[in-house]
Backbone as ProteinMPNN parsed JSONL, in Angstrom:
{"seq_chain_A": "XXXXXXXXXXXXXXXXXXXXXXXXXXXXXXXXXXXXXXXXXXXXXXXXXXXXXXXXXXXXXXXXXXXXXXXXXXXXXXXXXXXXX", "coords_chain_A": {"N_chain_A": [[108.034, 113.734, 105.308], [109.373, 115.847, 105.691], [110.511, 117.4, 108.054], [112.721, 116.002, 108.2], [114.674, 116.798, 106.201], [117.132, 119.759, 105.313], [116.364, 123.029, 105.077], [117.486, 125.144, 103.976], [118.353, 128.653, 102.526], [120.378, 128.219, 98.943], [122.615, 129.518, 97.367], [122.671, 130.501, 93.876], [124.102, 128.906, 91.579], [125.048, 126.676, 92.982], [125.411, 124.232, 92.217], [127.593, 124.46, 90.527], [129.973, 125.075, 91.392], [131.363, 122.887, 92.42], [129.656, 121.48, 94.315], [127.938, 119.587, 93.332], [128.114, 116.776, 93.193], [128.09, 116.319, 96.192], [125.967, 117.252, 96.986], [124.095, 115.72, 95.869], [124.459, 113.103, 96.312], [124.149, 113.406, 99.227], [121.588, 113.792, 98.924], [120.678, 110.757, 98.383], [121.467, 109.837, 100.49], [119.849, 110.647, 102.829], [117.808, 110.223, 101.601], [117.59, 107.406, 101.725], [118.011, 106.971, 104.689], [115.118, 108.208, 105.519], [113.705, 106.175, 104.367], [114.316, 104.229, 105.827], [113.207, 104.785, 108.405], [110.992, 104.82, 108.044], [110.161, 102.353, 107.932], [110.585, 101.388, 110.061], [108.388, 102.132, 111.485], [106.224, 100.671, 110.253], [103.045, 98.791, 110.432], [103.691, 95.223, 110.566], [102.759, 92.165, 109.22], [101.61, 89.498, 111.079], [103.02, 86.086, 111.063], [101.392, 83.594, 110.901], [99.163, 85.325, 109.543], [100.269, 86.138, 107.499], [100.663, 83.879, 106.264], [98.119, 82.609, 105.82], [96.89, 85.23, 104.229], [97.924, 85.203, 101.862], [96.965, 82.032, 101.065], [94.521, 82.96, 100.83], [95.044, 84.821, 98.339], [95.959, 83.404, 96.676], [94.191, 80.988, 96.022], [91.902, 82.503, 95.579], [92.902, 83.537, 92.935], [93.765, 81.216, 91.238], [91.121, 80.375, 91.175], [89.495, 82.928, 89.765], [90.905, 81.987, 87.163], [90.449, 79.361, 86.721], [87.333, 80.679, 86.233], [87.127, 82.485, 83.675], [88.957, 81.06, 82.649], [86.908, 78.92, 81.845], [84.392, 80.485, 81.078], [86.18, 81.854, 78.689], [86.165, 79.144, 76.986], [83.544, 78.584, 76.467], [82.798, 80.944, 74.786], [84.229, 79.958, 72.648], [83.349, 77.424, 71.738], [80.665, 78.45, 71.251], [80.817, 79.976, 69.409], [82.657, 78.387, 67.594], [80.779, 76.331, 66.38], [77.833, 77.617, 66.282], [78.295, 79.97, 64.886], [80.473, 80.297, 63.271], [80.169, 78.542, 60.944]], "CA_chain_A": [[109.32, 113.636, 105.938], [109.653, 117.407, 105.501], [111.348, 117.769, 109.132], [114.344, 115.415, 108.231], [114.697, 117.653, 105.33], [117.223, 121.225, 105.714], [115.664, 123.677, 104.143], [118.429, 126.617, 103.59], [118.407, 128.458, 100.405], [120.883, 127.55, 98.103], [123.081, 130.243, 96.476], [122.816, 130.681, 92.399], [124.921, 128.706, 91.039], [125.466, 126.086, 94.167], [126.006, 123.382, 91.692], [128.541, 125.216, 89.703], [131.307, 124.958, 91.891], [131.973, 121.78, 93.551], [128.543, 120.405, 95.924], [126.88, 118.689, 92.762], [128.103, 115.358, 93.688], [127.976, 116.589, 97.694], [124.213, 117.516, 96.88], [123.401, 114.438, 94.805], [124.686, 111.296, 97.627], [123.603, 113.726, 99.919], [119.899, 113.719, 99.009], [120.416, 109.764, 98.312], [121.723, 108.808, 101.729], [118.828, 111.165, 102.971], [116.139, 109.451, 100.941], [117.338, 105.918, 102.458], [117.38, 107.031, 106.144], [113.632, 108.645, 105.051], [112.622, 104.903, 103.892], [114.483, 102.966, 107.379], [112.648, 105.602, 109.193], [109.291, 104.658, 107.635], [110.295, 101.16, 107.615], [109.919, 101.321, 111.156], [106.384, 102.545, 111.852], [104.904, 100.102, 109.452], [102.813, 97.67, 110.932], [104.316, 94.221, 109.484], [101.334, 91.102, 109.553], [101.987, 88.116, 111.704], [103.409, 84.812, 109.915], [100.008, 83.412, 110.672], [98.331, 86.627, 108.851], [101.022, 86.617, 106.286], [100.076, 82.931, 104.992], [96.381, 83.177, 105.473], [96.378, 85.967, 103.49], [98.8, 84.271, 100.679], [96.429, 81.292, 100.263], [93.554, 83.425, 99.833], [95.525, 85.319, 97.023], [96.417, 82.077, 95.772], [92.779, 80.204, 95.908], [90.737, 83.594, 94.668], [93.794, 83.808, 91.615], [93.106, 80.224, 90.695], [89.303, 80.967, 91.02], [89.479, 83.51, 88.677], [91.946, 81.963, 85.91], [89.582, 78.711, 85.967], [86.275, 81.115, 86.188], [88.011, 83.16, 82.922], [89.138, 79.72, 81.06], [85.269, 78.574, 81.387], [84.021, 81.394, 79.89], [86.88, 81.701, 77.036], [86.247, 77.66, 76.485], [82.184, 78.665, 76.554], [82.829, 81.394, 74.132], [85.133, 79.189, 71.939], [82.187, 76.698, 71.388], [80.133, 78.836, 70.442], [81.503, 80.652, 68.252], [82.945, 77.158, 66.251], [79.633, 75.948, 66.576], [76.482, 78.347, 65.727], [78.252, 81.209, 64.417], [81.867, 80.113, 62.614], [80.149, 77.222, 60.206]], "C_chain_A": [[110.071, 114.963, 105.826], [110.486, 117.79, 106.71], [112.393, 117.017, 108.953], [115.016, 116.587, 107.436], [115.915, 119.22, 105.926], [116.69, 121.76, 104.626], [115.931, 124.996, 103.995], [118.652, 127.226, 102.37], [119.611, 128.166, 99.94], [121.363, 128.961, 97.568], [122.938, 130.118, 95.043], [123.983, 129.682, 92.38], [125.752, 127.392, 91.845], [125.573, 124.491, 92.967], [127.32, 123.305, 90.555], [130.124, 124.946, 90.391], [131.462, 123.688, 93.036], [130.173, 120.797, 93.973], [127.662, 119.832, 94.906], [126.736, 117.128, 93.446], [128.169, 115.47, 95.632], [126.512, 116.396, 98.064], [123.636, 116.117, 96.803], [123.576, 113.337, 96.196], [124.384, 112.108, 98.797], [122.082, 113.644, 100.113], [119.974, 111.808, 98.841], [120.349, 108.963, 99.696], [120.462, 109.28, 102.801], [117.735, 110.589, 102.543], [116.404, 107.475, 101.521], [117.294, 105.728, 103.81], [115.817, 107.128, 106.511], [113.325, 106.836, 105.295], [113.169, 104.191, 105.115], [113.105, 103.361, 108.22], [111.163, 104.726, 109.251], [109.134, 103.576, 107.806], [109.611, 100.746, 109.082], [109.136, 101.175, 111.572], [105.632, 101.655, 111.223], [104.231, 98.61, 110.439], [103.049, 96.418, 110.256], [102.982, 93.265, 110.205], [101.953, 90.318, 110.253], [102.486, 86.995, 110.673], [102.158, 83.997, 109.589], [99.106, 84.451, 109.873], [98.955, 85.944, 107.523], [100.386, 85.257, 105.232], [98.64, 82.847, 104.862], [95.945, 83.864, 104.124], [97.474, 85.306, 101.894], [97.973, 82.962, 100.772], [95.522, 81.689, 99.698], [93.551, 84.33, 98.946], [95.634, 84.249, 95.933], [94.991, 81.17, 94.839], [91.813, 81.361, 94.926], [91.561, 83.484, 92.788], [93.271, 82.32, 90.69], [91.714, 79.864, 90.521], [88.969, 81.654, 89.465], [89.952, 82.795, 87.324], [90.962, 80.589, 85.677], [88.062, 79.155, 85.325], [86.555, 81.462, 84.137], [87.801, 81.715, 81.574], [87.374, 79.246, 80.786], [84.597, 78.718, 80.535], [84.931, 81.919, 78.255], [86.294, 80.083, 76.302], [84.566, 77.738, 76.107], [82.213, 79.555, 75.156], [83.196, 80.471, 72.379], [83.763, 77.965, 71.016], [81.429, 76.845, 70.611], [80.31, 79.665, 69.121], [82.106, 79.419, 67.303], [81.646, 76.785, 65.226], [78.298, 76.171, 65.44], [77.332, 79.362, 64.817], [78.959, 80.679, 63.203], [81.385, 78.601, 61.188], [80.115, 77.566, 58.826]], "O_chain_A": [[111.298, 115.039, 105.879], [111.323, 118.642, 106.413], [113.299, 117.38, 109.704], [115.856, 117.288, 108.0], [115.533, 119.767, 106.961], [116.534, 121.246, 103.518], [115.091, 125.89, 103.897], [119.034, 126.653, 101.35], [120.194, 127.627, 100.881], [120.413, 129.689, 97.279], [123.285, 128.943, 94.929], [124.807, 129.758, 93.291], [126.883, 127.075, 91.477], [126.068, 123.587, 93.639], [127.804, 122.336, 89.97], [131.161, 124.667, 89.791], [131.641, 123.754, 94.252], [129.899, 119.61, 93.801], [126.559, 119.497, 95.336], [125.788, 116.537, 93.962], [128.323, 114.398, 96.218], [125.982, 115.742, 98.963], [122.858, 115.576, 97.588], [122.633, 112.955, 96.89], [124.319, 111.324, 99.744], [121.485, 113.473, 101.176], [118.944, 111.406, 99.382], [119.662, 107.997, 100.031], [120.055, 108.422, 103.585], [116.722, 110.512, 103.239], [115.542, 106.601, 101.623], [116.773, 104.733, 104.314], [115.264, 106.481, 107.401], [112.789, 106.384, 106.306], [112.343, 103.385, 105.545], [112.216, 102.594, 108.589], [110.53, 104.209, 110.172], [107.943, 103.287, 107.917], [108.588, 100.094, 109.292], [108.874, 100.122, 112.154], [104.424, 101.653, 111.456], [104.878, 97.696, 110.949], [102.549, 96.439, 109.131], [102.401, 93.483, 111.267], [103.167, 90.394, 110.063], [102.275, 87.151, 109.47], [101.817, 83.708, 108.443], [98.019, 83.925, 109.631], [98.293, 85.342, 106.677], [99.9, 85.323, 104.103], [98.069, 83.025, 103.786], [95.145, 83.486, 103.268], [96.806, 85.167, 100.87], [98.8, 82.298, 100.146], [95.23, 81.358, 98.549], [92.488, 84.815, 98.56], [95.443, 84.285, 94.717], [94.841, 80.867, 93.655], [91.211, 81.118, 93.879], [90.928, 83.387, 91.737], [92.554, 82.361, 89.691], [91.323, 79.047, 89.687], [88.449, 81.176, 88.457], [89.284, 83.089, 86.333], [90.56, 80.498, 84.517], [87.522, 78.556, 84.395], [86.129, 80.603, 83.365], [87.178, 81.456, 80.544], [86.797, 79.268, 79.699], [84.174, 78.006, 79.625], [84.465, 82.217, 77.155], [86.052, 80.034, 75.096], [84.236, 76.827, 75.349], [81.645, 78.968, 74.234], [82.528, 80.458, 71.345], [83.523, 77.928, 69.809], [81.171, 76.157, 69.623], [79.741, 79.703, 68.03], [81.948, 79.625, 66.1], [81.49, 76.863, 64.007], [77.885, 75.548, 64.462], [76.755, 79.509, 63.739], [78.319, 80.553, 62.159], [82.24, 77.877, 60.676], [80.092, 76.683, 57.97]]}, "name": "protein", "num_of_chains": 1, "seq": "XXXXXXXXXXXXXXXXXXXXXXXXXXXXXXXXXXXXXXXXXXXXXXXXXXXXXXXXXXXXXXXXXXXXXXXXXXXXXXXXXXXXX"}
């Protein structure tokens, strides 16, 4: 985003007298036009995409966390079992 950007030098001392707080909400209101800007261009998913892809975050997550408990509850066993007596 280098072309929103000015890019004039800066005298010595340009926060010394006055333009700190000019500078400062200047580069902020600058860095949130930057992010509308960008906001723009992004391709956003469909509502159909959007939940699709949110059950199969949902279904793989609960996949995992029972895959996971299996093997802790498999571990657990053995270890009471053969090893822990």
């Amino acid at each position: 985003m280098r072309y929103l950007i000015n890019n004039k030098k800066e005298p010595r001392g340009a926060f010394k007298n006055g333009n700190f707080m000019k500078k400062m909400f200047g580069g902020i209101s600058l860095f949130i036009k930057e992010v509308f800007f960008e906001l723009k261009r992004v391709n956003w998913l469909s509502r159909k995409q959007l939940i699709q892809y949110t059950f199969v975050v949902i279904g793989l997550s609960a996949f995992m966390a029972a895959f996971l408990g299996v093997l802790d509850a498999g571990f657990v066993y053995g270890l009471t079992n053969y090893i822990v007596k």
